[in-house]
Steps between C-alpha positions, in 0.01 A plus 500: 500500500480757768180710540472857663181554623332870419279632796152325384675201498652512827125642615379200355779270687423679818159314502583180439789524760225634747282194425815259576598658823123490609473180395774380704370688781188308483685154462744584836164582653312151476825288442539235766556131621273213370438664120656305142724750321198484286298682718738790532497511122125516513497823731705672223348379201188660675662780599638590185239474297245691738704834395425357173869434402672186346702288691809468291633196596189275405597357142827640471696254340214217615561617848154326671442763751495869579791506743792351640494326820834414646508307828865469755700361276382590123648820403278619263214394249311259729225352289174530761361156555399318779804574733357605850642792670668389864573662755836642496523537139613806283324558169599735213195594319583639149237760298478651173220656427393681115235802448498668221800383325737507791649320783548503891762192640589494877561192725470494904646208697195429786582308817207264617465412847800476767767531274838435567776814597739341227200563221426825683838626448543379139163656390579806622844488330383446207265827521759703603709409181227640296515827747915491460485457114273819479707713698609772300389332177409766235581549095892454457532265701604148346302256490733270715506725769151317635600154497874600674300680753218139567797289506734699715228493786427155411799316570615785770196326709628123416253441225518477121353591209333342200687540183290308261213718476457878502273808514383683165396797354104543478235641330253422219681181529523280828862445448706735275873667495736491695550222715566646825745220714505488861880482472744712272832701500439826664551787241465293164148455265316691324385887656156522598346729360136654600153389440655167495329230719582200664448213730762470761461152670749368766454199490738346816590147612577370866747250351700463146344757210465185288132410404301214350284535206186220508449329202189390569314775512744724307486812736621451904809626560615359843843505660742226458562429869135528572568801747255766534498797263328844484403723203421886532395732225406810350432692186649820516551799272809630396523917599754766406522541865394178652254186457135515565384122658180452293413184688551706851 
């Protein structure tokens, strides 16, 4: 079911966006070389909690941790563990934070160290499909508008997109209605309508949009030809005349 926030709830959101983007903030500040993916999840578990939120993802679904860390070539929900961080490497970091009764979701891709022009280029890509897929996004417009927009600039680069896993509405719940896809028909789904809110999450491969679900641990996504990946996100508020980009 689709919610439509009311002002005090999208006060309420605004906060717990504001803790996500400062969160992140603080992670792309002390990032680096020689830390486990572990370690980056420890800077936002303290984070988080210091603005005396909740970080969403730690027991969702037995999720062991309170964010995902997704190195080169896993696309999204890296477990942290003992991975260390090289040089050259990109890493999607993936927050949701909950204060009182609401969520905040965004996702940056960080580059560590000399990293190469090819990840360079498909990082910032991948950002500027979340920046194409708000263009002109306001309520009436169908909902398949955004992913037509994140594919088109996708593939018009040479890269493609992931198709097996989407972004969501969001809320009092972590993941609600609709599924927002990073690929669609332009002009077809559902209107938008406002005080709706959502995560839109490119989520864009170097190589083939296939991925790899690990059964062993239940929850990294990687892709199939083991090429590197990048994730961008935001939760952003659907306007009569417009979005607002809580997690900006």
């Amino acid at each position: 079911m689709i919610t439509i926030k009311n002002e005090r709830e999208i006060a309420l959101m605004r906060e717990s966006c504001r803790i996500v983007k400062e969160t992140l903030e603080f992670v792309g500040k002390n990032i680096r070389a020689g830390m486990t993916t572990k370690e980056v999840d420890e800077l936002v578990y303290r984070y988080i909690t210091s603005c005396g939120a909740y970080p969403s993802e730690l027991g969702y679904e037995g999720y062991p941790a309170s964010s995902c860390v997704s190195v080169n070539e896993v696309v999204v929900h890296g477990v942290p563990g003992d991975r260390v961080l090289l040089d050259g490497d990109i890493v999607s970091v993936d927050i949701t934070a909950e204060k009182n009764g609401f969520h905040g979701d965004a996702c940056r891709t960080f580059l560590i160290g000399n990293v190469s022009e090819e990840k360079k280029r498909l990082v910032k890509v991948t950002e500027e499909c979340f920046f194409k897929a708000v263009e002109g996004l306001q309520a009436g417009v169908p909902l398949y508008d955004i992913g037509y927009k994140v594919q088109a600039h996708a593939e018009a680069n040479g890269y493609s997109v992931v198709r097996a896993l989407t972004g969501h509405g969001i809320g009092r719940e972590m993941h609600e209605d609709p599924s927002v896809p990073n690929y669609g028909k332009k002009g077809t789904g559902m209107r938008l309508k406002a005080g709706m809110t959502i995560c839109i999450e490119p989520m864009i491969n170097t190589g083939t949009f296939k991925v790899n679900f690990n059964r062993a641990d239940g929850w990294t996504v990687t892709t199939a030809d083991n090429m590197p990946a990048a994730h961008y996100e935001n939760t952003v508020l659907i306007k009569e005349d417009g979005v607002e980009i809580l997690t900006l």
